[in-house]
SERO-4910 file (N, C-alpha, C, O; in steps of 0.05 Angstrom, whole numbers):
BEGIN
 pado doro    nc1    nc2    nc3   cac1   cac2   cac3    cc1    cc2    cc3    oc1    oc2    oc3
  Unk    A     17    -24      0      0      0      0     17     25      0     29     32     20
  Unk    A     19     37    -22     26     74    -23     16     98     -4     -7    104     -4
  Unk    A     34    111     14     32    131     33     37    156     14     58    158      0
  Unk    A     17    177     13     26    195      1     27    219     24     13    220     44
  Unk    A     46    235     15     53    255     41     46    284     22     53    286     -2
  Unk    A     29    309     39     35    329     26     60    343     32     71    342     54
  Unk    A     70    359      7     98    371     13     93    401      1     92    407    -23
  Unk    A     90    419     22     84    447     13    116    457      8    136    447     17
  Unk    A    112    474     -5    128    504     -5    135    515     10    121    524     28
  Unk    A    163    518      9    170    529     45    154    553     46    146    558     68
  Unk    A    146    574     22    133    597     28    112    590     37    100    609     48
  Unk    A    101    571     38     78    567     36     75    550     68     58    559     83
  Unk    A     87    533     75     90    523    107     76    549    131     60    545    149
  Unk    A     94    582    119     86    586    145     53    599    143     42    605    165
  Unk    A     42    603    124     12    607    120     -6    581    130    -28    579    140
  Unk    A      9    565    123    -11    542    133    -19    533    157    -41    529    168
  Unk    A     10    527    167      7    526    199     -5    555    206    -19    550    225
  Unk    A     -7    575    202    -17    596    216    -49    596    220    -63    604    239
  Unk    A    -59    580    186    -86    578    184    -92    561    200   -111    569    214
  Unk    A    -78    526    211    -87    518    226    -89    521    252   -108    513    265
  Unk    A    -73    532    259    -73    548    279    -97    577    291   -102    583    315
  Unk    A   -108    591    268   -130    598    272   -155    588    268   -175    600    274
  Unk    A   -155    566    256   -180    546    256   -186    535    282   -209    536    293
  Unk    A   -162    524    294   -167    511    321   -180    532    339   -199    527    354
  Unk    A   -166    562    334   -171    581    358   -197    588    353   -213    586    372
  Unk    A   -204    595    332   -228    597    330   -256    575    334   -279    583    337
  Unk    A   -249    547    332   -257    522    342   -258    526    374   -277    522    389
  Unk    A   -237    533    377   -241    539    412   -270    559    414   -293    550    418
  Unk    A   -265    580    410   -281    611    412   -311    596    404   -330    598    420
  Unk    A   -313    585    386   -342    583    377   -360    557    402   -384    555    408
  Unk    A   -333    541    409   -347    522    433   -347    543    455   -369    541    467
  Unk    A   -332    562    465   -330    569    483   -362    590    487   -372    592    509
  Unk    A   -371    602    465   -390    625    461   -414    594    461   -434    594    475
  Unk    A   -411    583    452   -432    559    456   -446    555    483   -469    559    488
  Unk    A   -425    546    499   -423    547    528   -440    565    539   -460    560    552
  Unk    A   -428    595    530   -441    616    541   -474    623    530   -492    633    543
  Unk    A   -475    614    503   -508    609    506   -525    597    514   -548    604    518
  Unk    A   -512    567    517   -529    548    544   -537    555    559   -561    555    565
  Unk    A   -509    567    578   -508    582    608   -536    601    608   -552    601    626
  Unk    A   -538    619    582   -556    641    589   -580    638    583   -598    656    583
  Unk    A   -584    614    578   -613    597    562   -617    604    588   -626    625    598
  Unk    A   -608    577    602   -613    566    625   -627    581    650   -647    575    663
  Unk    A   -609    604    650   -611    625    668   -640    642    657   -657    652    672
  Unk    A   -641    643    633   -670    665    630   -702    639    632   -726    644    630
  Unk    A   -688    612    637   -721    592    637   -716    604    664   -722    626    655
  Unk    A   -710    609    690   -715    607    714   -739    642    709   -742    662    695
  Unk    A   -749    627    733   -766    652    728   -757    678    748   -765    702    748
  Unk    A   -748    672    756   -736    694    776   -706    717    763   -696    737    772
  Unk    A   -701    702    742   -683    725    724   -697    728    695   -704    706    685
  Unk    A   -700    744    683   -718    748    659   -691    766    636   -673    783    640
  Unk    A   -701    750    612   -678    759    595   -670    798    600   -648    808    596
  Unk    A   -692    809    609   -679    847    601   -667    848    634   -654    868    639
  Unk    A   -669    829    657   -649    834    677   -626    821    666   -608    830    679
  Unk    A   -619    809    654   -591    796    637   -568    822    628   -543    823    631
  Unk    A   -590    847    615   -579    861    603   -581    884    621   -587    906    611
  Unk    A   -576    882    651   -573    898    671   -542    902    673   -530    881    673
  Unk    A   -527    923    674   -501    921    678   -481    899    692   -460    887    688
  Unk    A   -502    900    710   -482    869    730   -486    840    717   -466    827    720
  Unk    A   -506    827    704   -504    811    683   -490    813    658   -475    799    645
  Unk    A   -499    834    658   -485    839    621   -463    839    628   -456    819    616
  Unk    A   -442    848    639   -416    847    645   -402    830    648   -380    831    637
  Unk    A   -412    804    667   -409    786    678   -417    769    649   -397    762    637
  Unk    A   -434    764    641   -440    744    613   -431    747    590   -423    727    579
  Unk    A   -429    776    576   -412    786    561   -388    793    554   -374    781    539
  Unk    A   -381    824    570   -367    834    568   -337    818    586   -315    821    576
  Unk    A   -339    808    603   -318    791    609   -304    768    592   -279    764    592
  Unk    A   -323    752    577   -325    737    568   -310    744    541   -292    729    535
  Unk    A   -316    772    521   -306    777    503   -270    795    508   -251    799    494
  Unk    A   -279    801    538   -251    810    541   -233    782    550   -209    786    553
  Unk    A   -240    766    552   -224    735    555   -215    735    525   -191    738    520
  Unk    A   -228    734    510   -228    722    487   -207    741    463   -193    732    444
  Unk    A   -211    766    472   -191    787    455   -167    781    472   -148    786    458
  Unk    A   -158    772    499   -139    762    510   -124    738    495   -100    739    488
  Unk    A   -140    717    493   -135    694    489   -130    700    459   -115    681    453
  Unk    A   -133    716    436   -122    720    413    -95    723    408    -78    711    395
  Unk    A    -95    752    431    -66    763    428    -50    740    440    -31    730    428
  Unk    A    -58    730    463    -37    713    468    -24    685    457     -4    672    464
  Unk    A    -45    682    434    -48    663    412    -30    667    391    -16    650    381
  Unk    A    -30    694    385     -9    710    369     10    709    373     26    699    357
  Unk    A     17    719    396     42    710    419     59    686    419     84    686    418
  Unk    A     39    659    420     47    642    419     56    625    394     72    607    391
  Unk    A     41    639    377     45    632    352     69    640    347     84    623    338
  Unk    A     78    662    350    101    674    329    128    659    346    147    649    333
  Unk    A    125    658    382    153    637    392    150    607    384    172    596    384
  Unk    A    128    591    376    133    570    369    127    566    344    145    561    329
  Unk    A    108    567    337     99    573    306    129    566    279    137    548    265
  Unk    A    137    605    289    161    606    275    188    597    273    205    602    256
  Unk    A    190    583    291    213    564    299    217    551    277    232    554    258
  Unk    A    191    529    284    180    503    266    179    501    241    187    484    226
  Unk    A    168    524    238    169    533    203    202    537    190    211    522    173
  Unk    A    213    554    200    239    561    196    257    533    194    273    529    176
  Unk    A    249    506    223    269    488    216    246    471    197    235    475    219
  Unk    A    234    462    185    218    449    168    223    457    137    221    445    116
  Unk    A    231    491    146    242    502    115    266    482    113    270    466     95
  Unk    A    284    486    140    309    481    126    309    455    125    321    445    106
  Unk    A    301    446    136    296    401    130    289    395     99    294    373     88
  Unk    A    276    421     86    261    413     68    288    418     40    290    402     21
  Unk    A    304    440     42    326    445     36    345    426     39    361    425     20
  Unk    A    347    416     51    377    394     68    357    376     38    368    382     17
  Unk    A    340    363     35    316    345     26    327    340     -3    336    319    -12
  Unk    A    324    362    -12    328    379    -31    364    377    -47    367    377    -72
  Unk    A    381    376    -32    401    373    -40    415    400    -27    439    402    -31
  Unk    A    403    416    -15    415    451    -12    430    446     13    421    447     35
  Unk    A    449    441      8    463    446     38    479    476     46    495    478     65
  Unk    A    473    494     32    490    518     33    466    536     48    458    556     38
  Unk    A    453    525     82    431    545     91    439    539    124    446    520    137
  Unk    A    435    563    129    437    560    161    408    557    169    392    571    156
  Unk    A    395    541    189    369    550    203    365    577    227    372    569    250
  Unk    A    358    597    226    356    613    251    349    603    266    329    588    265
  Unk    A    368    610    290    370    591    316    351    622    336    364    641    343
  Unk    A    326    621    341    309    631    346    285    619    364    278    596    359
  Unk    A    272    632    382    246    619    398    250    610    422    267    621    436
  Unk    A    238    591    429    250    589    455    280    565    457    295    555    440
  Unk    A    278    564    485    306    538    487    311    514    477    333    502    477
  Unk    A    289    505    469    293    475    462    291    487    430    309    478    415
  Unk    A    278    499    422    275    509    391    310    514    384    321    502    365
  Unk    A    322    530    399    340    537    392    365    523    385    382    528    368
  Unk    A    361    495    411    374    479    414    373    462    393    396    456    386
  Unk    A    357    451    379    351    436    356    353    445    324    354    432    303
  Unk    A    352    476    330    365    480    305    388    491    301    395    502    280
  Unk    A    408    487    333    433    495    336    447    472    320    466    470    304
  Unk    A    426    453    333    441    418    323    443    409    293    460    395    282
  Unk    A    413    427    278    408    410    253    433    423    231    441    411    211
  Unk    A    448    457    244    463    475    227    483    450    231    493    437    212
  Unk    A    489    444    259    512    431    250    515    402    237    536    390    232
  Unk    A    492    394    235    486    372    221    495    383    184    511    372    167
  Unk    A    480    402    182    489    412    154    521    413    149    534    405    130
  Unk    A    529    423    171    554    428    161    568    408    164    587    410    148
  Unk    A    568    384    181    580    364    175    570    357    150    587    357    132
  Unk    A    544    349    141    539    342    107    557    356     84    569    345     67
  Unk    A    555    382     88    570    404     68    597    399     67    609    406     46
  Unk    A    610    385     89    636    380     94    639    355     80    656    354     63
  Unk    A    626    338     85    631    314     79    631    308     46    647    295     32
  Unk    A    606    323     39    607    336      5    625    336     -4    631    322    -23
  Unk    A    640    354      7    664    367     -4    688    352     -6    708    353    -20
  Unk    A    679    338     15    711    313     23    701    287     -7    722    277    -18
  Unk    A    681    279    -17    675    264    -22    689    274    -62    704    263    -78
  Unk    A    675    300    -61    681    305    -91    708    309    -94    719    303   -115
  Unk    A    726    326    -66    752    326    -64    769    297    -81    781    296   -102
  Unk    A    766    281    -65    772    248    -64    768    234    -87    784    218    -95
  Unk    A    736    244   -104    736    236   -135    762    249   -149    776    234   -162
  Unk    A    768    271   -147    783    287   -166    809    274   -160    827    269   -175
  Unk    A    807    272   -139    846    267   -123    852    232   -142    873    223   -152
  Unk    A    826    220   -141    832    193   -145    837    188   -184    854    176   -197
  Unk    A    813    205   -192    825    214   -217    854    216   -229    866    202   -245
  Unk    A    860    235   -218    888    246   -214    904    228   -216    914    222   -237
  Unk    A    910    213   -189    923    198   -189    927    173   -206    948    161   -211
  Unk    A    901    167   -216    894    141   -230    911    155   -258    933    147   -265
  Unk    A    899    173   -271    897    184   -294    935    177   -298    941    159   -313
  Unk    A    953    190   -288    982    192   -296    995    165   -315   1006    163   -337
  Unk    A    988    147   -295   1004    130   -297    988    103   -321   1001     85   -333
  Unk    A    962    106   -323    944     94   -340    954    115   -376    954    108   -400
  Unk    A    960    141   -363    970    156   -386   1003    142   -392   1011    137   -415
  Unk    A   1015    139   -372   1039    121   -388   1041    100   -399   1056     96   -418
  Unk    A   1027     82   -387   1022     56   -401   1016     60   -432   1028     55   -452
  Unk    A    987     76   -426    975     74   -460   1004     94   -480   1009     89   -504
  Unk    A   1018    112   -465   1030    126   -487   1055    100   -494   1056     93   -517
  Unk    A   1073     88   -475   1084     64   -488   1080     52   -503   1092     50   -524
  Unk    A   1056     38   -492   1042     19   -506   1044     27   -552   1053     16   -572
  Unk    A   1027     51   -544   1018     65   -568   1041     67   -581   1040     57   -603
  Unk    A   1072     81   -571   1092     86   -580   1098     61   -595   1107     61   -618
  Unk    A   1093     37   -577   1115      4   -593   1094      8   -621   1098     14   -644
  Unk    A   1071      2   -608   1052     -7   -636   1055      9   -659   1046      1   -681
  Unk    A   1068     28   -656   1068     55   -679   1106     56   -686   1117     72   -700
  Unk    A   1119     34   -671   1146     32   -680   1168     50   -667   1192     47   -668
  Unk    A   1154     69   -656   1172     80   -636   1188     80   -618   1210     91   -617
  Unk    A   1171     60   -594   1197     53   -578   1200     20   -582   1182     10   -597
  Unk    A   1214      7   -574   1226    -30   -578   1212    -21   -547   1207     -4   -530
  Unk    A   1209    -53   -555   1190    -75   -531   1215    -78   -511   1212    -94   -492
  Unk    A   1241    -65   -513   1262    -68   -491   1250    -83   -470   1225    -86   -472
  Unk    A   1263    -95   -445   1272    -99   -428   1261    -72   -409   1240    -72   -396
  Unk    A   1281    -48   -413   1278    -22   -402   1244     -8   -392   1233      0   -371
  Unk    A   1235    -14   -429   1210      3   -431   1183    -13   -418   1161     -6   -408
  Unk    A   1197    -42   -424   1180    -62   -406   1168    -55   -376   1146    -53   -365
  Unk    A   1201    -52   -367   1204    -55   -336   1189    -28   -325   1180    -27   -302
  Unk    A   1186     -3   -349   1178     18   -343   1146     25   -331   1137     40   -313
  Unk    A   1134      9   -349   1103      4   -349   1096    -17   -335   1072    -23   -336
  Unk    A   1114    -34   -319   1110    -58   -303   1111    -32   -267   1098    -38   -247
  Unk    A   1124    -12   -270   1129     -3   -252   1102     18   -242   1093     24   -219
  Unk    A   1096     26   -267   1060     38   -266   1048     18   -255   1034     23   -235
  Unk    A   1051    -13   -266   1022    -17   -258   1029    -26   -231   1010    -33   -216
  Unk    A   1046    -26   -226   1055    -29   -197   1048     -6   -174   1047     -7   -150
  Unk    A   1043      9   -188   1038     41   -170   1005     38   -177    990     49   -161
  Unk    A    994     25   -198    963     33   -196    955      7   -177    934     11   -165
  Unk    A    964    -12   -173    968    -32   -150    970    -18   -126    952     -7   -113
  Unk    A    986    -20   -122    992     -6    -90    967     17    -89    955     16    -67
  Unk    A    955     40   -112    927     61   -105    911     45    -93    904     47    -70
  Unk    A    904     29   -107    874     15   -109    883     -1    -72    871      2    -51
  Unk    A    898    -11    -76    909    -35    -48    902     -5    -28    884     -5    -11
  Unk    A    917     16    -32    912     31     -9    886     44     -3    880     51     20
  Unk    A    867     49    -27    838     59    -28    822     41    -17    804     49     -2
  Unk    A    823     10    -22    816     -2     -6    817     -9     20    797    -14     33
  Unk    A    844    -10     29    845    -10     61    832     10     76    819      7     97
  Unk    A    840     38     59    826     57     75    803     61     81    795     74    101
  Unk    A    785     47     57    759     50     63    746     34     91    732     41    110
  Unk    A    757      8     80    753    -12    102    760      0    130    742     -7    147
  Unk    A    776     13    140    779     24    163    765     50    171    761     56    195
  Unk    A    757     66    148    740     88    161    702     73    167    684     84    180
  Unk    A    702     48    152    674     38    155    678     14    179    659     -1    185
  Unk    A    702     14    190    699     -4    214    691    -34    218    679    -49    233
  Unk    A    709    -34    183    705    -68    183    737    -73    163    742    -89    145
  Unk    A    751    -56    175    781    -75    173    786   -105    185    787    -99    209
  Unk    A    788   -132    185    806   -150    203    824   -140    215    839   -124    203
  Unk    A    830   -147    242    853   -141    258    857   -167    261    838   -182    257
  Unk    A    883   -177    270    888   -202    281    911   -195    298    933   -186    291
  Unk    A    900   -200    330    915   -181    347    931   -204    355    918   -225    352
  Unk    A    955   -207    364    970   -229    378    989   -214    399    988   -190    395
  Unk    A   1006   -220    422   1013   -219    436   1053   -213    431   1069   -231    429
  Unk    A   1060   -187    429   1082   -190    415   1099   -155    434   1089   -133    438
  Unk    A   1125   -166    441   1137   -140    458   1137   -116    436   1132   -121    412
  Unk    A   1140    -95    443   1140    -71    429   1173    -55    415   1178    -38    398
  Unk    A   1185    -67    429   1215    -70    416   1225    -85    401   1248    -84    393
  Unk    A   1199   -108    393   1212   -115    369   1195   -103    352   1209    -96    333
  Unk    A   1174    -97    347   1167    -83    327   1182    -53    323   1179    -44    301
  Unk    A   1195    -40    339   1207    -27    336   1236    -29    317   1245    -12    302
  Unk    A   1246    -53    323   1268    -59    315   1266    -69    295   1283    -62    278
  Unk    A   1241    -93    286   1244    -96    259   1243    -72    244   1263    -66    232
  Unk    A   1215    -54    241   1208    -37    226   1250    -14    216   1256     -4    195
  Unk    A   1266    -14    242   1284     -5    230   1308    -19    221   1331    -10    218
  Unk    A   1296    -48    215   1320    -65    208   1317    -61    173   1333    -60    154
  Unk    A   1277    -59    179   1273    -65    146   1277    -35    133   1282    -36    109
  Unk    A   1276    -11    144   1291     13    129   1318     19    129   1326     39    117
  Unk    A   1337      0    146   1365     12    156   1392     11    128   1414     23    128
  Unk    A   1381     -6    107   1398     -4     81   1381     22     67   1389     45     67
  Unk    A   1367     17     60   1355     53     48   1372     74     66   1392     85     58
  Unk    A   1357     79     98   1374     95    119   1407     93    111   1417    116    114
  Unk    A   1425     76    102   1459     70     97   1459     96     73   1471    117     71
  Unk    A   1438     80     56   1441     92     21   1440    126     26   1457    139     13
  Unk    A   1426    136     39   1415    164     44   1431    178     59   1432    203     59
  Unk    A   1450    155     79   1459    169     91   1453    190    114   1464    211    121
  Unk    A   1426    170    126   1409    179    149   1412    156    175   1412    132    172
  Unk    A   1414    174    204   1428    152    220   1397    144    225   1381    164    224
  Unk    A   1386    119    231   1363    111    230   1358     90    264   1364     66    259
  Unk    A   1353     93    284   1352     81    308   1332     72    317   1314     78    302
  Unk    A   1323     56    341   1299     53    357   1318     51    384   1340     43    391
  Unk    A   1296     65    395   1294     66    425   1278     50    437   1258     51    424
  Unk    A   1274     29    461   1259     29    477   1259     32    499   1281     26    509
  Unk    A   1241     40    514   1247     41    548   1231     23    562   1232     24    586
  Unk    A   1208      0    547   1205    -10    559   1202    -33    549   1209    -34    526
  Unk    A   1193    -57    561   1187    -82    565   1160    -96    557   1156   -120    553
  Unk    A   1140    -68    555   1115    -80    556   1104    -98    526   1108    -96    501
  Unk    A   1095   -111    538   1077   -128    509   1043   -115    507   1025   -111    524
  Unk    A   1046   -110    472   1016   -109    466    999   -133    462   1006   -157    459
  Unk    A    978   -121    462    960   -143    447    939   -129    421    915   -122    421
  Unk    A    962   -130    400    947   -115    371    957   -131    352    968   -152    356
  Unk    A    950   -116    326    958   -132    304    977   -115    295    973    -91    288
  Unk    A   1002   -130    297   1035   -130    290   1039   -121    258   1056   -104    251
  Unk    A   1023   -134    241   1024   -119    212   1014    -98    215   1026    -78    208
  Unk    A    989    -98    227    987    -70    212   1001    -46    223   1002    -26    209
  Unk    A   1015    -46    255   1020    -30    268   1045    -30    254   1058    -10    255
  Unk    A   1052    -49    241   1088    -42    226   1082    -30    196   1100    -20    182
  Unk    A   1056    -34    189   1049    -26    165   1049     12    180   1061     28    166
  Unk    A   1038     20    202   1040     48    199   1069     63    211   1077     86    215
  Unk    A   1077     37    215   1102     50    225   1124     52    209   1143     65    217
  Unk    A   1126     39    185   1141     39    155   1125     66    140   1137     85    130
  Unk    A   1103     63    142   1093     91    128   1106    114    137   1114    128    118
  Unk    A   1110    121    158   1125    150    184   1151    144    167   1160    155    146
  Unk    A   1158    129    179   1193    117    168   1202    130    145   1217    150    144
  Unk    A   1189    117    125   1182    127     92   1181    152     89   1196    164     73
  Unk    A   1163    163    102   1160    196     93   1187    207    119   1202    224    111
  Unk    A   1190    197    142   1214    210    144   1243    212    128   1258    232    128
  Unk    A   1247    187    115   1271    192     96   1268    200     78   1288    202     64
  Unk    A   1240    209     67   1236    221     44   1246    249     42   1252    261     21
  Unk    A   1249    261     76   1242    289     78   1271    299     86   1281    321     82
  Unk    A   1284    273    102   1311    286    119   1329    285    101   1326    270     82
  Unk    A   1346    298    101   1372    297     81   1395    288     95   1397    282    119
  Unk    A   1411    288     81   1440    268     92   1454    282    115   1454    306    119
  Unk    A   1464    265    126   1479    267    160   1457    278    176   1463    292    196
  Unk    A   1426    273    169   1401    266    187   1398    252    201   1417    239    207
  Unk    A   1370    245    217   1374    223    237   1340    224    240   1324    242    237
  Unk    A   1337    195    249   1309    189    250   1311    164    276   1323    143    275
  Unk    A   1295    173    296   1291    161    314   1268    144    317   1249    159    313
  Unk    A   1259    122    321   1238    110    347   1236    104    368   1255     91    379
  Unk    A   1215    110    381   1221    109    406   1197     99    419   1175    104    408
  Unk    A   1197     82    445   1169     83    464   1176     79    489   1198     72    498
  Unk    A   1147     85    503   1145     85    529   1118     80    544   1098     76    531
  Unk    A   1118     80    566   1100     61    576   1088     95    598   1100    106    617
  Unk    A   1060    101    585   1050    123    605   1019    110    617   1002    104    600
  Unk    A   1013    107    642    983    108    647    966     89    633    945     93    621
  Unk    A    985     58    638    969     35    610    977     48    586    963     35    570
  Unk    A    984     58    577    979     73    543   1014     75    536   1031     88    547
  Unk    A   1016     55    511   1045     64    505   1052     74    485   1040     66    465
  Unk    A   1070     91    481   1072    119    471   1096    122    449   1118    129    455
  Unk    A   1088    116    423   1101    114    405   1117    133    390   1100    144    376
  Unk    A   1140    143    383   1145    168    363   1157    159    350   1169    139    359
  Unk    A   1162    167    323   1178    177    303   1188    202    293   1174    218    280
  Unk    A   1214    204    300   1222    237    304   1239    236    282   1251    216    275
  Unk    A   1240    255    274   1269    268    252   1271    305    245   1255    323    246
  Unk    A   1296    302    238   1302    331    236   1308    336    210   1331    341    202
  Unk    A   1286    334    193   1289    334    161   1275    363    160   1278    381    177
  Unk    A   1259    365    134   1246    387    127   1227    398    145   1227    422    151
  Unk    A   1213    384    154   1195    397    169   1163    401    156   1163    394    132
  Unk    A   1144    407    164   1116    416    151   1107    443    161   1103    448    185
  Unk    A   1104    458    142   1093    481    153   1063    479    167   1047    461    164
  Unk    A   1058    508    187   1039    508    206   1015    508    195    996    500    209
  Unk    A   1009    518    161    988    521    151    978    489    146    957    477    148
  Unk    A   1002    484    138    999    449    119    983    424    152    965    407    151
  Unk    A   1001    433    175   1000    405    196    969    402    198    963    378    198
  Unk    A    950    416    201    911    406    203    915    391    176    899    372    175
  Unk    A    926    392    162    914    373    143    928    343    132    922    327    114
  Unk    A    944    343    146    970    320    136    954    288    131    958    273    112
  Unk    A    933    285    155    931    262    154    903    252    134    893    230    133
  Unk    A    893    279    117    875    276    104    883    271     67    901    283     55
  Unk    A    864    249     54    867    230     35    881    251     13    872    272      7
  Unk    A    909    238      3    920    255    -22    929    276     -9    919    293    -24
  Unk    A    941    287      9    948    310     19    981    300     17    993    281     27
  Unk    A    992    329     -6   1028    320      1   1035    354      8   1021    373      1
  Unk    A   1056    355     19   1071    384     24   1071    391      5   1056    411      5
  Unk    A   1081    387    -21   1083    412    -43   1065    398    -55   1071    375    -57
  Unk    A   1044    405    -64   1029    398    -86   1037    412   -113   1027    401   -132
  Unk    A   1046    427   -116   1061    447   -146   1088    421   -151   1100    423   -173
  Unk    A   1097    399   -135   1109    390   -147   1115    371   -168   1092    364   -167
  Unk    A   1122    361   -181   1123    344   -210   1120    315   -198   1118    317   -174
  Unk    A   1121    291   -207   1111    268   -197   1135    258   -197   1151    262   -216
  Unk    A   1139    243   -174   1170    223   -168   1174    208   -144   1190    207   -126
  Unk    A   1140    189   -154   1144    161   -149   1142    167   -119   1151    147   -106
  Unk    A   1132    192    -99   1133    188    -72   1117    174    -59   1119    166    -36
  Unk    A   1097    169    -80   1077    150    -65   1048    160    -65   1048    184    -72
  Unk    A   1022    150    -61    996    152    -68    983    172    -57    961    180    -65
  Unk    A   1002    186    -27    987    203    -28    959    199     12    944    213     27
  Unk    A    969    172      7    947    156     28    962    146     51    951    134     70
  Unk    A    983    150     50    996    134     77    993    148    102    995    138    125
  Unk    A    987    176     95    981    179    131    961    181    136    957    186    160
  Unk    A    932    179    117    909    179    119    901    140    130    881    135    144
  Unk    A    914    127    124    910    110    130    924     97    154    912     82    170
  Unk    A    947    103    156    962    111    185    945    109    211    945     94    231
  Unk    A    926    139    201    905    144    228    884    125    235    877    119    258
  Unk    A    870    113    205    856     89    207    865     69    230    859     64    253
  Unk    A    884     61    212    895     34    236    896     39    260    887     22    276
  Unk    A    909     66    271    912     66    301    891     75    309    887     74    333
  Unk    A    865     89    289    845     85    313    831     65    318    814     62    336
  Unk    A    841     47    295    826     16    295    832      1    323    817    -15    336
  Unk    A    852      9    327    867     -2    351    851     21    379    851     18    403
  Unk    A    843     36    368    835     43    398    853     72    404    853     82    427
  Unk    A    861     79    389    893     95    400    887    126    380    873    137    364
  Unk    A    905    127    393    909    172    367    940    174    359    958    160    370
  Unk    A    942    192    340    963    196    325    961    231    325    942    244    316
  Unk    A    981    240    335    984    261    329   1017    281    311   1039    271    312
  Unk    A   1015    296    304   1035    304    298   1041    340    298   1025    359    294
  Unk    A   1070    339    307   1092    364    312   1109    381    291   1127    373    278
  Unk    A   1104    394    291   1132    400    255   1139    422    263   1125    432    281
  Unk    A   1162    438    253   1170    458    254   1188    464    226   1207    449    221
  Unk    A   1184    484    210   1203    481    182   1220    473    194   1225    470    217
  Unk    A   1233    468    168   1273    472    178   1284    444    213   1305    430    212
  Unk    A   1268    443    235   1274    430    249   1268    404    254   1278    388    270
  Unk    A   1241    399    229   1234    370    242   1209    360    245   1192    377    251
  Unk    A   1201    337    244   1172    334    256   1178    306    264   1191    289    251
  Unk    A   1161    303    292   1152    289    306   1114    280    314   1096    293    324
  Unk    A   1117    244    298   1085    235    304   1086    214    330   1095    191    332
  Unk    A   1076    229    343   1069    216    364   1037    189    363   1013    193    357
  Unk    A   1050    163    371   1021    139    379   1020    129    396   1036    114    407
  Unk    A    994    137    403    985    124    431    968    104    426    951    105    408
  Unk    A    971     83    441    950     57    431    942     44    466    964     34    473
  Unk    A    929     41    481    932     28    503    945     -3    500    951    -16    479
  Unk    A    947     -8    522    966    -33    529    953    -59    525    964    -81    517
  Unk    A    924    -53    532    903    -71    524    881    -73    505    858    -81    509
  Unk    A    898    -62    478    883    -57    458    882    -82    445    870    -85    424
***
């Protein structure tokens, strides 16, 4: 069975409720004057009051004139009431009808009384998380474009070049377009993970493992890159404690840090790890004294496709997603990621994960 709903015009909402609103009042008024002609039936069968003593000042006043001064009361204050609740309603019903609509570019006036106010304090910010989220979403089409587009453009221009006799099927030119599709591999591998973790259905497979050796592997497996670069590359631990998380993925975000730290430090640099054990919660960094991120850039580091120079030319740094997905994992785990920068001196990301994550 089909429910059909009427859907007015927001111009049109606040006439209507106003009409019903004077239908009712006037529904009131006409029972109420009802009443009052019963009452005065009643009173003129007795024989001892006769309808022209009715219309003696002290009756008439008392049956009438009170009665109609109730009633010019009860208008205004109808009025009254109308315009603090009334207009509220209307105003957030406009904007529901807008949000409905696709319009997310409206504030609701936060107007009337306290709870009115309160509810359309809530629905603005409801918009603006939507408006935001909009924006992140079409952002993310374009970024993924982008990214996709480069390297699908080198393949086909190879490709096109052999078939047209230009370049030899080399070895070289081979290995060149083996290395694209290697990079549109790794997009897609990382678009996927990430999604899976902002919708809260990653697998974890947590096992029982000390925190110094994930420390130590993660800098065993960068410490020939760290030789090549010529970056002193260390772990610290200060403690003993064992987690209970999942060891890939936590080495998967701790190779990501790694990565963009040697990306950034230049030679006779240094890149530390380190942890510690605060309040159950143990406390992860990766420090270095490379480039640094400026103050404008750090709100946005950990969001999808975000690199420090975007004016720069492409060279293979990577998708673009590693610290967007970074944050995934550790809040998968329960934990926060934050980060420090200063040009020129360095940045430091601090992870906290509890002990009994």
């Amino acid at each position: 069975m089909k429910h059909y709903h009427r859907h007015l015009h927001p111009k049109h909402n606040r006439h209507y409720l106003f009409r019903s609103f004077i239908k009712l009042f006037f529904l009131w008024a006409a029972l109420f004057y009802l009443g009052l002609s019963i009452i005065t039936y009643v009173l003129t069968q007795d024989a001892r009051i006769s309808f022209e003593q009715l219309l003696r000042p002290r009756y008439f006043v008392l049956l009438f004139l009170v009665p109609l001064g109730i009633f010019i009361l009860a208008g205004i204050i109808g009025r009254l009431s109308f315009r603090r609740v009334g207009n509220p309603v209307i105003d957030i019903l406009n904007g529901i009808d807008e949000v409905a609509k696709g319009n997310l570019n409206i504030q609701i006036d936060e107007s009337g009384a306290r709870y009115f106010r309160a509810l359309a304090h809530s629905l603005n910010h409801m918009i603006s998380e939507l408006a935001r989220a909009e924006q992140q979403r079409r952002n993310m089409t374009a970024d993924i474009a982008h990214e996709l587009r480069t390297p699908l453009h080198i393949i086909q221009g190879n490709l096109e070049g052999m078939l047209d006799g230009v370049y030899e099927p080399t070895p070289e030119n081979l290995n060149a377009m083996l290395d694209e599709t290697h990079l549109l591999t790794r997009l897609v591998s990382d678009l996927q993970t990430l999604s899976l973790a902002e919708a809260g259905q990653l697998p974890l497979h947590p096992t029982h493992f000390p925190v110094a050796d994930l420390l130590n592997d993660v800098a065993a497996s960068f410490s020939s890159r760290a030789a090549a670069q010529k970056v002193t590359l260390q772990a610290k631990c200060e403690t003993e404690v064992e987690l209970n998380a999942d060891y890939d993925r936590l080495d998967q975000v701790l190779s990501n840090l790694v990565a963009n730290a040697l990306r950034y430090t230049p030679e006779s640099g240094s890149i530390t790890l380190t942890a510690r054990v605060d309040a159950e919660r143990v406390i992860i960094t990766v420090a270095d004294n490379g480039a640094g991120i400026a103050a404008e850039d750090l709100p946005y580091i950990f969001d999808r496709f975000w690199k420090g120079d975007r004016a720069r030319t492409r060279d293979g740094a990577g998708s673009g997603l590693g610290l967007a997905i970074a944050r995934q994992l550790v809040r998968a785990h329960g934990g926060s990621i934050e980060a420090a920068s200063q040009v020129g001196q360095g940045t430091i990301f601090t992870i906290t994960i509890p002990v009994t994550s």
